[in-house]
N, C-alpha and C positions, 0 to 999 in steps of 0.2 A: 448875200451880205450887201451887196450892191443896191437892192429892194430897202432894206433897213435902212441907209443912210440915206436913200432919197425920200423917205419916210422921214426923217429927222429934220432935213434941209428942209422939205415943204408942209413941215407943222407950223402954224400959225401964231404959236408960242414956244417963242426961243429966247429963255432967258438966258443972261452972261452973266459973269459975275468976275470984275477982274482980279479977284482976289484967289481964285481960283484958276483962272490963267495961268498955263505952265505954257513958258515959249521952247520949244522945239530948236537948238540949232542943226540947221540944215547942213552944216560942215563937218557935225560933228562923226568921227571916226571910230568905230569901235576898237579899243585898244588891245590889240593883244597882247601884251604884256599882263593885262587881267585876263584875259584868257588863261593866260598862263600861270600867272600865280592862283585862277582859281582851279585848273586843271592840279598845279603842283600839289595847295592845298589837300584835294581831293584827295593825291595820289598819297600821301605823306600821310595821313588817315589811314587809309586804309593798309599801307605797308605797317604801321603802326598795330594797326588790329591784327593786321595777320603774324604779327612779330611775336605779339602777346600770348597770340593761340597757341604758334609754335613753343612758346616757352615753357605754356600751359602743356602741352603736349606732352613737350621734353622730359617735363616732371613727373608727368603719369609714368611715364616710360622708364623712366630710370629708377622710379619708387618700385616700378613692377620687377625692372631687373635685380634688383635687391632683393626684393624679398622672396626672388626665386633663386641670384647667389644662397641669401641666407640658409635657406629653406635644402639646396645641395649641399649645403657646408653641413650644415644639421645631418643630414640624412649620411652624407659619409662619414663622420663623426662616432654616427651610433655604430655605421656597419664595422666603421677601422675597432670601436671596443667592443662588437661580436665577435670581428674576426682575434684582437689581441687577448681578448677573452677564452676564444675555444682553443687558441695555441698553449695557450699558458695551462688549462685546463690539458691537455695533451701531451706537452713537458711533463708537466707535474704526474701523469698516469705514467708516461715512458722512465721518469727520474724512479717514480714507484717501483715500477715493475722491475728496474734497471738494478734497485737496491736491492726487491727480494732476490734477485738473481747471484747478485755480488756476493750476497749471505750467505744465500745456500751454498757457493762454492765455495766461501771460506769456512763454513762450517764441516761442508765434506773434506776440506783440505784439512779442517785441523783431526776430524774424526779416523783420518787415514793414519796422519800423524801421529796418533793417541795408538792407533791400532798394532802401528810400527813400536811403538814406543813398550805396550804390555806383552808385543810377543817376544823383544828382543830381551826385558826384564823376565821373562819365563823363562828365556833359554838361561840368560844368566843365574838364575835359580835353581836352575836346576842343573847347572854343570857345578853349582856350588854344592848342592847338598850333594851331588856326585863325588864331589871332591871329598867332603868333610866325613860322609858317612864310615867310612874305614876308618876315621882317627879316634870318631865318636863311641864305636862300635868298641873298639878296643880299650876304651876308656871303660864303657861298662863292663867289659870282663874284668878289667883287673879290680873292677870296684864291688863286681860280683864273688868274687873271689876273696876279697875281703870282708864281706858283709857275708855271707855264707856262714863265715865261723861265727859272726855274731847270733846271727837270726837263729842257730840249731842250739843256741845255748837257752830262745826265750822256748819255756812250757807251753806257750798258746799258737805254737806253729800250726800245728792240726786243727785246730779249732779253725783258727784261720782259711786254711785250705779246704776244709769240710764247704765252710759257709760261702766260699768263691764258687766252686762245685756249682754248689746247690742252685745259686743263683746265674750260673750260666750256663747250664745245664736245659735241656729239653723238659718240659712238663712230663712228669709222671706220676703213677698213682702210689706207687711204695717205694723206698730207698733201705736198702740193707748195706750198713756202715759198717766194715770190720778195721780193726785198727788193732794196736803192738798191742800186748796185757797190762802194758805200764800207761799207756796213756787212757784205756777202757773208761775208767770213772770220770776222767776230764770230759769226756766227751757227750757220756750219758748223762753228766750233771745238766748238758746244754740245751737237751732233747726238745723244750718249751720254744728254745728261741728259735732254733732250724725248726720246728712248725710253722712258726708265725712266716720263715720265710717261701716255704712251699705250701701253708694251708692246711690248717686244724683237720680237714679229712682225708688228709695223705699221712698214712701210714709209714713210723720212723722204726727202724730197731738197729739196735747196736750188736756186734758180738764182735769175740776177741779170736784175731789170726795170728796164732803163735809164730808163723812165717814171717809175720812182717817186723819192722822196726822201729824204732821211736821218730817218728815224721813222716812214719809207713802210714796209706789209709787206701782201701779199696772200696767203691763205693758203685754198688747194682742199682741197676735201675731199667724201664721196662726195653727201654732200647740198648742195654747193654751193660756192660762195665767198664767205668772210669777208674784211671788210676791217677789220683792226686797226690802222689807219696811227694814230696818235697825235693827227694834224690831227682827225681823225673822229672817234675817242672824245669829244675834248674837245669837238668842237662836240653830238654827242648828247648829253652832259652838261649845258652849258651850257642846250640844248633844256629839260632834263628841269626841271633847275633854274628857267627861267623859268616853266614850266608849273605848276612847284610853288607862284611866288612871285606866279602870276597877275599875269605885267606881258607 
């Protein structure tokens, strides 16, 4: 550098120019107080930038903590209505099951009750007819007793008893009717209709047993002989009935 400037000093053209001329004071001090305010400057810049970035920062930051609050708010949310969901779903099967169960035992309860109910009404039905049967029993003997003189006065008593016979009687293939001489032709006139009710190829014949009596009838058949005389019913009746009224 020292080479340069004694180059400059001993060139042979050195223009001046005072207008150009800056004088230099030689006293002059450099102030620190610009020092300082350009240092502060500086500093105040830059705390400034970096105030900015932090804020900048700040924001990133708390936008990100949000949206990861949110993002847990969300997500427990859904699980609190999975979980409020499968309870309620779970209630509702236990309240279910809770009901068929309630049912069933009040239906066995009432079924017991029903059960108690029709055996206690049997007994009482049957200590009733227990009871009443003797008074009833008695009631038809004297009312048999009465109607006896009636019924032997009608002509078609035999007829009658013929045709009860016949019809409850065992299947067979012939019937030999004997009956009093007085009622003979009542009887034989009927021959058609006791067919029809034992069958056009069952053999009927009638004959007259001077033994018997007017509501007398004996009546053969392949398993035996029925006696449907009227005296005899009514006395097995009367039998049945006393046995009924336990006297």
């Amino acid at each position: 550098m020292t080479r340069l400037l004694s180059n400059v000093i001993k060139s042979k053209d050195v223009y001046l120019n005072e207008k150009n001329i800056k004088k230099i004071n030689p006293d002059f001090a450099f102030s620190s107080k610009a020092g300082k305010h350009i240092n502060s400057t500086n500093s105040n810049e830059v705390i400034t930038d970096n105030k900015t970035n932090n804020e900048k920062n700040n924001q990133v930051f708390m936008n990100s903590v949000k949206d990861q609050a949110k993002s847990i708010i969300e997500n427990a949310e859904k699980d609190a209505k999975k979980v409020s969901t499968s309870i309620y779903s779970d209630a509702k099967e236990n309240g279910y099951q809770e009901g068929i169960k309630a049912a069933s035992l009040k239906i066995e309860e009432l079924e017991n009750e029903l059960n108690l109910k029709l055996k206690q009404n049997q007994e009482e039905y049957e200590k009733l007819i227990k009871d009443i049967e003797p008074q009833v029993a008695r009631i038809v003997i004297d009312l048999l007793g009465k109607i006896t003189g009636v019924v032997i006065k009608n002509n078609h008593v035999v007829e009658h008893l013929i045709r009860q016979t016949l019809l409850g009687s065992d299947k067979s293939k012939s019937y030999f009717i004997r009956v009093s001489e007085e009622e003979y032709r009542l009887v034989s006139e009927k021959k058609e209709q006791f067919e029809e009710i034992v069958g056009r190829d069952t053999e009927i014949e009638f004959a007259i047993d001077k033994d018997l009596k007017k509501d007398q009838c004996l009546i053969e058949t392949d398993s035996g002989i029925i006696d449907c005389s009227l005296d005899v019913q009514l006395n097995n009746l009367y039998e049945s009935i006393r046995l009924l009224a336990g006297t």
